[in-house]
VEXTOR-109860 format. One record per residue (C-alpha): y, z, x. Coordinates in steps of 0.05 Angstrom, whole numbers, plus 5000, padded with zeros to 4 digits. Each point is the difference from the previous one (the first is absolute). Last residue first. Layout:
// residues N
YZX...
This chain:
// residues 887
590555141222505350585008501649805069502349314990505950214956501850124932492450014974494849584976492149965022493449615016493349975024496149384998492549864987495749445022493649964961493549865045496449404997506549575016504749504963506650095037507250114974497450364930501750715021506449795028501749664939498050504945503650435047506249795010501149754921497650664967504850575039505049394997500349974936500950704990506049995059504149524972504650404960501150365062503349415031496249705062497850235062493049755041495950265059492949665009494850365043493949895029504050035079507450094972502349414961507150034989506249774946496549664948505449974932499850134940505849624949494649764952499949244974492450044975498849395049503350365054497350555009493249664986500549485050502350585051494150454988495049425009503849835071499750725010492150064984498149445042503150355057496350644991493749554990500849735070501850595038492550344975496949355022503250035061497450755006493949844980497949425036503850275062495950585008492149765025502949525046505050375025495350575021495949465032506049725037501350715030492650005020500949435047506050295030496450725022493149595009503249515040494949365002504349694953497149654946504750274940507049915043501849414956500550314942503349534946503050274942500249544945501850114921495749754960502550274935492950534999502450065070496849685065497150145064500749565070495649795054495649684951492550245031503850625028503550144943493249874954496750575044505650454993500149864930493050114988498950715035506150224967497649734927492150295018504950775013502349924940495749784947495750675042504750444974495850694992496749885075506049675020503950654985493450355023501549755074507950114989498950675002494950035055505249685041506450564986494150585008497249725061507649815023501950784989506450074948506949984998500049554939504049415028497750125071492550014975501349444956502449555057494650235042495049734954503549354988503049804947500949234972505850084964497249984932494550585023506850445022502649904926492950344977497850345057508050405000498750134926493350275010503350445034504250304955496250004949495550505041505650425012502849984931494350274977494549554967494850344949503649744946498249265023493550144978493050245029501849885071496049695052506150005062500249294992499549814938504850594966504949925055500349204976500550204935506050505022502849425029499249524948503350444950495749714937501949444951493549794984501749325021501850255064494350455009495249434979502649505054499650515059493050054984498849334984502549735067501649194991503250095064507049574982500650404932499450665024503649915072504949714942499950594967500950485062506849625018502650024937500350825001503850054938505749524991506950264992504849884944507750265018505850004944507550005027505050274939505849684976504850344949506249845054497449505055497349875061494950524995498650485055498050095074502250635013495250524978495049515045501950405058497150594970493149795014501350145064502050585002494350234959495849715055494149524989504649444979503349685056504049384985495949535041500449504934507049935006500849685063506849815012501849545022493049884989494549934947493149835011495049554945493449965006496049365018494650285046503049715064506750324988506649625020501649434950502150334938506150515029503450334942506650165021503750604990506549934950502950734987504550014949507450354992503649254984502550055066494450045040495550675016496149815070504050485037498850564959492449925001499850215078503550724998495150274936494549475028498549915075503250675021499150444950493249894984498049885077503350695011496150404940493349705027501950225062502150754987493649984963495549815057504550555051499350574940492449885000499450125076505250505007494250464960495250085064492649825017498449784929503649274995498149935075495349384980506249754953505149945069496349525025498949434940507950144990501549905074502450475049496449645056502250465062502849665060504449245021493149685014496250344954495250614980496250264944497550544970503750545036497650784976506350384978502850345054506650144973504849895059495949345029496049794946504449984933507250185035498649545055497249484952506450064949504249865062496849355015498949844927507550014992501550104921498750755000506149995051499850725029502350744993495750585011495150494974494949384987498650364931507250144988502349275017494549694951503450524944507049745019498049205006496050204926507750274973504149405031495649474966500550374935507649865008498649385019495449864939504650264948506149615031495249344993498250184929507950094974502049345042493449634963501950244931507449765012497349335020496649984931495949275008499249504959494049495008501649255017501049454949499449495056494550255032495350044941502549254977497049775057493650355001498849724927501449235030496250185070493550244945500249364978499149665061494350395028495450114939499149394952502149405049499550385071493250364986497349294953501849575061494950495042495049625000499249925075500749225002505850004937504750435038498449665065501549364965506850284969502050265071500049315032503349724947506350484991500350095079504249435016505450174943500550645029501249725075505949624972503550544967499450415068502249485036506449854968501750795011499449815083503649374981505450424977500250495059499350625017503550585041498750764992502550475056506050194945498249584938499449344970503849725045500149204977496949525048501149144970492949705034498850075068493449745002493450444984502050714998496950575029497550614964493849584993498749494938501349285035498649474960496049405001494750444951491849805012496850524978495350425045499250554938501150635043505549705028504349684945497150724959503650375069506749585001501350084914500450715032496550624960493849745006496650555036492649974984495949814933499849335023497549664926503050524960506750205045501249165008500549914921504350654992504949725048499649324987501450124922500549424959502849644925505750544997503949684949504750524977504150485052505250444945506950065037504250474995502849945078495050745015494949654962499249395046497950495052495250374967497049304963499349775072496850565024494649944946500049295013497850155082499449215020502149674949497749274970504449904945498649514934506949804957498750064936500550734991506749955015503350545020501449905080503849334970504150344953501950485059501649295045503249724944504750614991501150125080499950795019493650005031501149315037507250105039499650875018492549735012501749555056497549254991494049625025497149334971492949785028499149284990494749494998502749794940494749934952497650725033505750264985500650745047503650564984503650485047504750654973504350405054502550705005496050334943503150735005495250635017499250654969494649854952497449535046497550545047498249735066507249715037503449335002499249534940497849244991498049764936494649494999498149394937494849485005502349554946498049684933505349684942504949945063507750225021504049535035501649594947503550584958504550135043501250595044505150095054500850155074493749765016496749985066495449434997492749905044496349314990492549965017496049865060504250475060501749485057501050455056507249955029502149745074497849264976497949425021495450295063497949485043493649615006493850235032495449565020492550285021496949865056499050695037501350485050507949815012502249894919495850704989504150355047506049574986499550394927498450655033506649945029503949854944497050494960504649964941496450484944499349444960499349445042494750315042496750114934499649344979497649775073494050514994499249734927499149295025496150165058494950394959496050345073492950095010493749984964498350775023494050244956501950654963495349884943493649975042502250735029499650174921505050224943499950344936500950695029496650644972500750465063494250115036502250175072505550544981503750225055500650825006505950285016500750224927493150365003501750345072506250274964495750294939495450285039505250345056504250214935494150354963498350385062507450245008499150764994493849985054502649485040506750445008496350595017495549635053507049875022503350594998494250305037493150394995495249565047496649454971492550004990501650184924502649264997492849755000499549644942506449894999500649565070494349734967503649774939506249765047496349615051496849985066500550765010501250015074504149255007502850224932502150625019504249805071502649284964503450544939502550475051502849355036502549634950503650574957497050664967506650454977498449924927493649654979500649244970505049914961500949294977507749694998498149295023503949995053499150735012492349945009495450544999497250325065493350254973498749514962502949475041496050165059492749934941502549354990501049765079492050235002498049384971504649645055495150475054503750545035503350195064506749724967502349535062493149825027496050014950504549564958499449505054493449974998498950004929505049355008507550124990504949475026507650095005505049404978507149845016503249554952501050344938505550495027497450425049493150255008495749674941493450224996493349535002494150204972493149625031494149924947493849795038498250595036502850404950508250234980500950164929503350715013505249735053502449754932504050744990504449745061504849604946503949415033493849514987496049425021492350034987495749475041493149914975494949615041494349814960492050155041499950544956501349794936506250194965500750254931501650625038507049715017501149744936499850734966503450375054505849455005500650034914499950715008505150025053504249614957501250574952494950124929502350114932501849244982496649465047504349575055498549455026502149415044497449345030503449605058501849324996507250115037503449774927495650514965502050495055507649894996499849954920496450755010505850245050505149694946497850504949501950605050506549735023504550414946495850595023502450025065506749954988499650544938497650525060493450414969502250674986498850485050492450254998498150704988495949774942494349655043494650314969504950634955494649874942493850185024494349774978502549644946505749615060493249885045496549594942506749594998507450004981504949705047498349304976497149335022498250235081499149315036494449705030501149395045493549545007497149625049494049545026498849565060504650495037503349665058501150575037506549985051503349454966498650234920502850745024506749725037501249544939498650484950505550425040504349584997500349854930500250824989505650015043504049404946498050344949502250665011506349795024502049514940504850394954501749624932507149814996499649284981502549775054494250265043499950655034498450315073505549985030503150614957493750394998499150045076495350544999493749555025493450385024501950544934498549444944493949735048497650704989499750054936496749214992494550335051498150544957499449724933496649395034494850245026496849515034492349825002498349455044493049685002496549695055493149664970494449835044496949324984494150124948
């Protein structure tokens, strides 16, 4: 086999810095408005790179989305970045039509950055290959071998600095292995890891060239002398682990895609000269006229050609509006119960034609409203919930929804798709529109708002693209059987959710301004007793100060350190609970504070005029299918403190001789870990209608009955039990239950040892996940785990804890949902006024007239109870009273 020379560029990097190598935004633009620089540097440098190496093979990996392995780990990776410059990210799809045109391959895989993709590929290697790695990022000096040569961008894109072992040797001192164990030491504040505090490149080089790496350097850290920096390694061990982890390139990462894949075949001539046109490269245009023998005629036009017809209408008539349409409102800002519709787009697909009209125009039109309610007429949306929301607030009643994008994209993706842009993406389909923050053509702008500027082709495209995706996300549907989740489950369930957030859920504003003056007052009273013990004035809000008081003035024994001083965190501050009584009053201070602050002076601001709160459901976020709320979050509302509780005194019936009526279900989780493991013990304690917990006390700890349980021992058993459904490890439940790690593992050892339906299920489902590469509900709902191979432990065993919890949990969120949609049909088939207002976790939060409440106390749970056919009966909870904090 003739020697392969294979280039590896990273294209995440180098398309950032070709953004910065060329400021000149205002030259560097087409006629249609999008910005070019970027492009046009990154062009030149492919051509520098392809002249001076002549790879026989290459491939440009890109990063596909912010969140990855490294993000669960620890979530502030890369989080102290500025936002990414709209100018640059306007050009990003363009980069990839550059490449296809230039013949080059490129990839991207979800979860894991471009480095991995490099690391990966570049291992694949053989030995004799030559393997050229391009990048701005120095953490690649880390893949560098006697065949694999890293090259760093100085300046710009254009100059370029090799790294060989050799090399590496020469300017670190240490081997490119070793470069990993630098950055965990160091850290890295590009990419916002710790490392240890005060320890930079050179402290970092000096230990690692004498300790050779950061577990040895551990090992034998009592050889180092007494100092603030063997004191900062000691406090910060965790941090110097976890940094050199998320330095770390992965070389195994899960990638669909082979050195033989990434053959070079050379330039498309055609779609080079295409895009020349398009982004009006002139120069690179003679370039190619110059070098080569192809013709290029001139331009005809200074517009792009778009490939259907665009209107701006000023009116509505009838023949303009079609029996099935792909149907986008445009609004400015996140929460649509706030927001105005600014324009409406449909597309005719007989017509080829995507009609656009302002909102204040189409909303308030009387064909165009008739039109909206007609059940008749099929519409392809791409967030109908939203829609419905938004078409509400003009009285309006959305009919005819015949698809969901949105919801369709979350099931088979599962990640992000909360831009028609990201599920074009995600799904590679084919769209001749443009779906950035830029705008394809010039179209007719309207300011939409101050900084905010769109225009109506840009709307056009968005009704276009939805019409594009409808197939294409059908037969992915169909292929991963989950058609049955979005027919019976998904879309359903956005119909009950809709009508939830427009009827709202009242709330007393007077009850919140009497709370909130309770609290501050309190507030003031625990600031004066934390003040007395400290013997002296400070800000009990500045953990600076509070760690001078605590440690410095008070002695109390220091935990933990950081960069900017004392940790005076919650985890922290419990392990001195019994050294002095400031302690306790500091955590409840706290928990008093975030009350106050996020929800008696938050929720006022989210009251609209008719007195309700409207928080939005969000269906397409979680992995496991539940449902979150947001703006605001009203299933965070603290309940283990009294004072918390007592928020819910405020949220109240809507209306006069109306009560709200809760129904909860009882530990759902536990009996579908029941019915999904097949475990007969667990099975006959259900059915025999015992207190699982203290059943579970009774097996474990050899009991005679459940009477000889104390609280105590119920207690935890209840933390194995819920902890067992969450994959638990051993020093998980010693942390939860404050015990020894022996004690916390031998625990769960006889848990298994009593369960053993349970533990085989956990064993099997880990193995099938890794044979599948995903796990499924009972509904067949997906969640892919694509981290289940990795030769990580710490990441590796994350995806095994996933694996063995999101059957149940989705499953859990599944039958919750199929018990609204049930609840709703039967509302309103027996013609009763209740209504759903919330779902909190397992539980379902209705009001309706008192007279309804006895039927309601038989309806809600006969339903709820009978959602899902399992082994084990379900069994609800439930309640009345004149506000949410009687039930």
């Amino acid at each position: 086999m003739s020697q392969r020379k294979i280039m590896l560029i990273d294209g995440s990097s180098l398309a950032f810095r070709a953004f910065y190598s060329i400021l000149d935004l205002d030259r560097f633009k087409n006629k249609s408005g999008l910005h070019t620089n970027a492009l046009y540097s990154f062009h030149r440098m492919l051509d520098s790179v392809m002249e001076k190496f002549q790879p026989t093979h290459i491939l440009v990996a890109f990063d596909k989305s912010e969140v990855t392995f490294r993000t669960d780990m620890f979530k502030e990776y890369k989080g102290g970045r500025q936002k990414t410059p709209s100018e640059f990210k306007e050009q990003m799809p363009y980069l990839k039509v550059l490449l296809d045109a230039y013949g080059m391959k490129h990839y991207d895989i979800l979860h894991y950055e471009a480095d991995d993709v490099i690391g990966t590929l570049a291992h694949q290697a053989d030995s004799d290959d030559e393997v050229i790695v391009i990048s701005g990022d120095k953490d690649l000096i880390q893949l560098a071998t006697d065949n694999v040569t890293v090259y760093i961008t100085r300046k710009g894109v254009s100059q370029l600095e090799a790294y060989t072992p050799e090399t590496v040797m020469e300017t670190y001192g240490v081997t490119p292995k070793q470069f990993i164990e630098l950055k965990g030491l160091m850290g890295d504040p590009s990419d916002n890891y710790p490392g240890v505090t005060r320890i930079g490149e050179k402290t970092a080089i000096k230990l690692i060239k004498e300790y050779h790496s950061v577990e040895e350097l551990y090992e034998r850290l009592d050889e180092l002398k007494p100092s603030k920096m063997k004191e900062n390694l000691t406090n910060e061990k965790e941090e110097a682990f976890m940094s050199r982890e998320l330095a770390e390139i992965l070389l195994d990462a899960p990638i669909e895609i082979e050195i033989d894949d990434i053959t070079y075949e050379g330039k498309n001539m055609e779609e080079l000269v295409e895009f020349y046109r398009q982004m009006e490269f002139n120069s690179f245009l003679n370039e190619l006229q110059a070098t080569s023998d192809i013709v290029i005629t001139a331009i005809e036009s200074d517009e792009p050609q778009l490939e259907y017809d665009v209107k701006f209408v000023g009116e509505i008539t009838e023949s303009i509006l079609p029996k099935q349409t792909a149907l986008y409102l445009e609004t400015v800002g996140d929460n649509y119960h706030f927001d105005d519709v600014l324009y409406v787009s449909w597309y005719d697909q007989v017509e080829n034609t995507v009609y656009v009209a302002e909102a204040s125009v189409a909303l308030n039109d009387t064909n165009f409203k008739a039109w909206l309610e007609d059940e008749s007429v099929d519409k392809i949306l791409f967030d109908s919930k939203r829609d419905e929301v938004l078409t509400s607030h003009y009285d309006i009643q959305l009919k005819g929804i015949i698809f969901d994008t949105l919801i369709a994209a979350y099931l088979v993706e599962a990640n992000h798709m909360d831009e028609i842009a990201n599920v074009v993406r995600a799904l590679e389909v084919p769209v001749n529109v443009e779906l950035d923050e830029i705008i394809y053509g010039k179209g007719a702008k309207r300011k939409l708002a101050e900084d905010t500027e769109v225009t109506v082709n840009h709307v056009a495209s968005k009704a276009m693209a939805l019409d594009a995706l409808v197939e294409p996300l059908r037969t992915r549907l169909v292929d991963l059987e989950m058609d049955d989740l979005y027919e019976d489950i998904e879309v359903p369930v956005a119909r009950v959710l809709a009508r939830m957030e427009i009827a709202g859920i009242k709330v007393d504003g007077a009850t919140l301004e009497e709370k909130n003056e309770e609290l501050i007052e309190r507030l003031k009273q625990m600031e004066a007793r934390i003040h007395e013990y400290a013997g002296e004035e400070f800000n009990v809000n500045s953990p600076k100060q509070l760690g001078e008081i605590l440690f410095d003035k008070m002695g109390l024994p220091v935990i933990k350190k950081t960069k900017t001083g004392y940790s005076t965190a919650a985890n922290v501050l419990e392990k001195l609970l019994d050294k002095h009584p400031i302690i306790q009053e500091i955590l409840d201070y706290r928990s008093i504070s975030k009350l106050q602050g996020t929800y008696l002076a938050g929720l006022p601001g989210y009251i609209k005029e008719d007195g309700k709160i409207h928080t939005k459901f969000v269906q397409t976020l979680t992995q496991t299918g539940r449902l979150s709320s947001a703006d605001p979050n009203l299933q965070n509302i603290p309940v283990r403190l009294e004072e918390g509780r007592k928020i819910r005194q405020a949220f109240v019936p809507s209306e006069e001789g109306w009560q709200l009526f809760g129904a909860d279900y009882s530990q759902i989780e536990l009996r579908v870990l029941a019915h999904i493991s097949q475990e007969e013990h667990m099975t006959n304690d259900f059915i025999a209608g015992e207190d699982i917990h203290s059943a579970t006390a009774r097996r474990v700890f050899n009991l005679e009955s459940t009477s000889d349980v104390d609280s105590n021992l119920r207690r935890q058993a209840k933390a194995v039990n819920f902890g067992i459904v969450y994959g638990i490890s051993d020093y998980g439940l010693s942390q939860n239950l404050n015990i020894p790690r022996p004690e916390a593992k031998e625990f769960i050892e006889r848990y298994f040892e009593m369960y053993p339906g349970v533990q085989k299920f956990m064993d099997d489902i880990v193995e099938k996940a890794r044979e599948d590469g995903y796990v499924s509900t009972l509904f067949h709902r997906r969640r892919y785990l694509p981290d289940i191979k990795a030769s990580n432990f710490n990441i590796r065993s994350f995806a095994e804890r996933t694996a063995m919890n999101s059957p149940i949990q989705g499953t859990a969120a599944d039958i919750l949902k199929i018990a609204m949609i049930r609840l709703q049909k039967a509302i309103d088939d027996e013609g009763l006024q209740a209504r759903i207002l919330l779902q909190v976790h397992d539980e379902l939060i209705l009001e309706a007239p008192a007279e309804e409440m006895e039927r309601l106390s038989e309806l809600v749970p006969e339903i709820m109870e009978h959602a899902a056919n399992l082994d084990v009966p379900l069994e609800v909870d439930y309640n009345q009273g004149i506000n949410w904090y009687e039930l």
